[in-house]
N, C-alpha and C positions, 0 to 999 in steps of 0.2 A: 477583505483582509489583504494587506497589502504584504508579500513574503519579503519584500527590505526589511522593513519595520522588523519583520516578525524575529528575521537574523541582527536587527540593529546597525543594517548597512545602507548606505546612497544607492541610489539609481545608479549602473552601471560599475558597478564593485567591479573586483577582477576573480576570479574562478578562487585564487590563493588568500582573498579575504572573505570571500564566501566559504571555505575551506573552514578557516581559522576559526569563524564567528559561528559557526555549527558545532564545530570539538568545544569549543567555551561555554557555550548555551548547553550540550550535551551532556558535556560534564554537570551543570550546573542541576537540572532538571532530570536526566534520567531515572526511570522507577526504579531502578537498582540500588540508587542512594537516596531514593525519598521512599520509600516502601510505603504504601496504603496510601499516597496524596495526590487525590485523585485529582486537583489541579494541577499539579508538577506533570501528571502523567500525559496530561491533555495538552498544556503547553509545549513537552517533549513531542508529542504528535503533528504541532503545528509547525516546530524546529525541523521535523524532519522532513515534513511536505515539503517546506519551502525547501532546506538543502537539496530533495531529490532533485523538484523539477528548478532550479536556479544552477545546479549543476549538469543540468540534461541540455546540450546547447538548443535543441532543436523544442523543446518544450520553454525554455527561457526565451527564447525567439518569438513564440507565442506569446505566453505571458507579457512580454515587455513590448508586444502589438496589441498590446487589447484582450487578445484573444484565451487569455488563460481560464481557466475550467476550476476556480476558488468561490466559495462562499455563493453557490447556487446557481453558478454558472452552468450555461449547456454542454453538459460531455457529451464527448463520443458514443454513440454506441458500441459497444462491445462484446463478444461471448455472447451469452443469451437472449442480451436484455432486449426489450420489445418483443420476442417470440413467445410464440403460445404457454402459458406455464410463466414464465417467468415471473420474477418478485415485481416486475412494471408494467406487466402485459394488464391490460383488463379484461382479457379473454378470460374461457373458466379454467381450472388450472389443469394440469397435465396429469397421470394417472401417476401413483407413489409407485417409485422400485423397489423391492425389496430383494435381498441378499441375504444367502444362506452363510454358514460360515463355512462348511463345506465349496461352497461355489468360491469363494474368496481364497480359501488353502489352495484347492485345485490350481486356479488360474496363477498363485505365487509358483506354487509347485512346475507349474510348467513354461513360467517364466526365468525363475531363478532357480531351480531344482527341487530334489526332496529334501524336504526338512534336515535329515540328516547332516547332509551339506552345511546349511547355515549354523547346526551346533561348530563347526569345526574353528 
């Protein structure tokens, strides 16, 4: 997938037409104003891919070498991924956490205070 196309711009637009052509697709597409249209939603998704990294210079740098990370290309590793447990690993998976609600209050409580607090 090529993210020109996807915004409806040339090779080497300028940051202010890549701008422009994401607020008009935005507009056009957003599930806000297409409620339940699960193609508008999808093309809204592809609008935004391309505006994030088209407007990231350093990932548009990539992308416009070759090297961009669309439609199956090799990402980075990141966060978890490859490690034991992971949704990519093929090791066997990691032991489930579980969490009390108790354990959950406690740690808010002693990060942000008592409850009481937060009613205020």
């Amino acid at each position: 997938m090529d993210l020109y196309i996807v915004l409806g711009l040339a090779h080497g637009a300028t940051e202010a037409d890549i701008k422009r052509a994401y607020r008009r697709l935005a507009r056009r597409f957003h599930p806000d104003i297409n409620p339940g249209d699960r193609v508008a939603e999808a093309r809204f998704r592809q609008i935004l891919d391309a505006y994030e990294t088209l407007m990231d210079p350093q990932r548009r740098s990539r992308y416009d070498a070759g090297q961009g990370f669309e439609m199956g290309e090799q990402r980075p590793k990141s966060g978890f991924e490859g490690s034991p447990g992971s949704f990519t690993s093929t090791s066997s998976p990691a032991p489930a956490i579980h969490f009390s609600s108790n354990a959950c209050t406690s740690a808010a409580s002693s990060t942000i205070g008592p409850r009481e607090e937060l009613m205020r």
